[in-house]
C-alpha angles and dihedrals in degrees: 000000000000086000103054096038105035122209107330106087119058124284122259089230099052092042092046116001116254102288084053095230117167080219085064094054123089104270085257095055087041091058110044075042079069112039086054092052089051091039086055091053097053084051092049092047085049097061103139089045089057092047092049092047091042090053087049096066102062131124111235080224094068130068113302116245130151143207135264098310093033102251118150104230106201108186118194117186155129125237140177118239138187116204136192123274102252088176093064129074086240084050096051095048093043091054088047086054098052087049099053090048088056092041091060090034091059097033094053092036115028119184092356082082137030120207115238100246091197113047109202146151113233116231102184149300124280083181132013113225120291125204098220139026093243096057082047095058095035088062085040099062093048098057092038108167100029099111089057094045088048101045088053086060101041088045091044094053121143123215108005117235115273116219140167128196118258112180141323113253150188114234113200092235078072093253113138117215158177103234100213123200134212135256100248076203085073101050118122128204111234118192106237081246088045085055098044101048091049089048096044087057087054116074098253104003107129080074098063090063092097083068096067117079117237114228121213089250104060103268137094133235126233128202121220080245092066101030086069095049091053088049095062090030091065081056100065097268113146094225126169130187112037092187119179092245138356152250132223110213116226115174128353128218116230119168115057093191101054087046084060099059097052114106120241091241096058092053095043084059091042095049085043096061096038087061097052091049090058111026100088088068096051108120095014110134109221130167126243092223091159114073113165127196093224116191107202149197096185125045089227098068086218115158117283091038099062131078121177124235114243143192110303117280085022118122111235127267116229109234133251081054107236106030106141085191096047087050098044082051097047114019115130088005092097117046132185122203122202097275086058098249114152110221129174122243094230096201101046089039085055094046089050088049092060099055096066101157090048081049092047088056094048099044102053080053089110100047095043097051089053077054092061092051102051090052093036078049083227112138105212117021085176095077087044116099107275087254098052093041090056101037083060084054095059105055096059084067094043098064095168092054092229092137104251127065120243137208091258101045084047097060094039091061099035081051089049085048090057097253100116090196123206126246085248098044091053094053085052088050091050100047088048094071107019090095089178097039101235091131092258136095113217124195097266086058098044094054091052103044085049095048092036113133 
């Protein structure tokens, strides 16, 4: 890990000892060490339900590949998100900490994980995934006017949800993530009668009773958390889970086998030194200010599947804002009318579909340019001019630096990015790009394959 990430991160020997012994740890190392041994366990002995969650997360524009059974899971939706403050000095060290945590994960455990490129907390469901774009529109039609409804509340907020980090975990689905807890400050009493008449206005909601925590004297206690997801239920979100608190996903473990092949002793350094990256923020209260209506083509939310709701009459952003490659992959997919709603252009949806190498390079955009800082040592290429940003790119593909990619630097980085491609996929991928046919790809090709709409 030192050698790929320098000096940055925290040394192995001050974080273990040298023999790297979880004896050899501070009882609160020791013990986050392992829960997140056990945790990893419970992941390994889970290994169709990561698949079928794995699967699950793919954009219809990549490569098709399915889970277990082989079936192609295609998930359309739209979600609420809050997202850290990157504006505040909590914000910027929180996001320093999430990308330290996916810095050692990747660097420990290379394809068997991909790291989450947009952190977020999910606050609910609009729309629960559809399997075509037909269905999408169809449900879309029928609650016209709900984004817009539902972007007013979750812009008009007060006051925003309060949270604190608890721990990192490890979720048996193979996400990695930071558990956060409610302010008990923000609670708020609901008769039993309150609490029935908001759920029986929410699909499904009688179920989620069970969330809510029942006081001795009747009534039932609602998180901050919770008060804003009844707040959006009531209405006519399809929203599951009204948990008391949240969790924001990081990095999510994909391939069982390779997990399994990974000594105790390497995850017992890796879980180490993710504790001490973000350990100094454990029991900070900070606010989630930034909630986002997100349309998506990909369960993960990673960059080149997400566009943000806007104003009505406006057209969609897609999200995060200023990705020339997201954009080139959905632009004019996604389309808003004047009441807000977010249809999909079906043709264009369909002819997108089709061109799933072009759509592969496109969407790894966001992981591989997280790639490029961590080796240019620059922190946020985002905010760097297009060229310089892809040209950065680009080198992480061309390893020895002889100015073109080949086949073979290609698989290996979409393989350390956790897409294992097919002989015959990376020849797709290949052919995609190499505009004059000589088996490698040069920078003028790879910046318009990347930014091709």
């Amino acid at each position: 890990i030192e050698a790929v990430f320098g000096q940055t991160l925290f040394p192995i020997q001050a974080a273990m000892g040298c023999g790297g012994s979880v004896s050899r740890l501070g009882p609160e190392t020791k013990r986050h060490v392992e829960d997140m041994r056990a945790q990893w366990v419970a992941v390994v002995n889970n290994a169709d339900k990561v698949a079928e969650i794995a699967a699950s997360k793919r954009s219809p524009f990549k490569f098709k590949h399915g889970d277990a059974a082989g079936v192609v899971d295609v998930n359309l939706g739209i979600t609420c998100v809050a997202l850290p403050d990157a504006a505040s000095d909590f914000g910027k060290r929180y996001l320093a900490a999430i990308d330290s945590v996916q810095d050692l994960c990747k660097g420990c455990l290379g394809g068997a994980c991909k790291r989450q490129t947009t952190p977020h907390m999910s606050i609910g469901s609009v729309m629960l995934d559809k399997d075509t774009p037909e269905e999408y529109n169809e449900w879309m039609s029928k609650n016209s006017g709900l984004i817009a409804k539902v972007k007013a509340e979750l812009d008009g907020a007060d006051p925003p949800i309060r949270a604190k980090i608890q721990t990192l975990k490890i979720n048996p689905d193979g996400c990695v993530t930071f558990q956060l807890d409610h302010d008990p400050a923000q609670d708020r009493h609901l008769s039993e009668r309150e609490l029935d008449d908001a759920l029986a206005k929410i699909p499904g909601g009688a179920s989620e009773k069970k969330r809510f925590k029942r006081c001795e004297d009747g009534s039932f206690l609602a998180t901050r958390f919770q008060q804003v997801r009844l707040a959006i239920g009531v209405l006519g979100c399809e929203i599951k889970g009204f948990y008391a608190s949240g969790h924001m996903v990081v990095v999510n473990l994909v391939d069982v086998k390779a997990m399994a092949q990974i000594p105790d002793s390497k995850q017992d350094e890796l879980w180490a030194k993710c504790y001490r990256a973000w350990k100094p923020l454990e029991g900070q209260w900070f606010e989630l200010r930034s909630a986002k209506c997100l349309c998506y083509l990909e369960r993960s939310l990673n960059e080149g599947s997400v566009v943000m709701a806007t104003e009505p009459g406006e057209q969609p952003e897609v999200f995060p804002e200023g990705n020339e490659a997201a954009r080139a992959l959905l632009g004019g997919v996604f389309t808003a009318n004047a009441a807000g709603d977010i249809l999909i252009d079906i043709a264009k949806f369909n002819a997108r579909a089709e061109h799933a190498a072009e759509g592969t390079w496109q969407a790894f955009q966001g992981e591989v340019r997280e790639l490029a800082e961590n080796r240019s040592g620059v922190s946020d290429l985002m905010k760097k001019h297009p060229k310089e940003r892809l040209l950065a790119q680009f080198k992480v593909f061309d390893q020895d630096g002889s100015g073109t990619i080949s086949a073979k630097e290609l698989s290996q980085v979409m393989e350390g990015l956790g897409e294992k491609l097919s002989e015959a996929e990376l020849a797709q991928m290949v052919a995609a790009a190499d505009v004059d046919g000589n088996g490698s790809i040069n920078y003028n090709e790879f910046i318009d394959v990347s930014t091709r709409g």
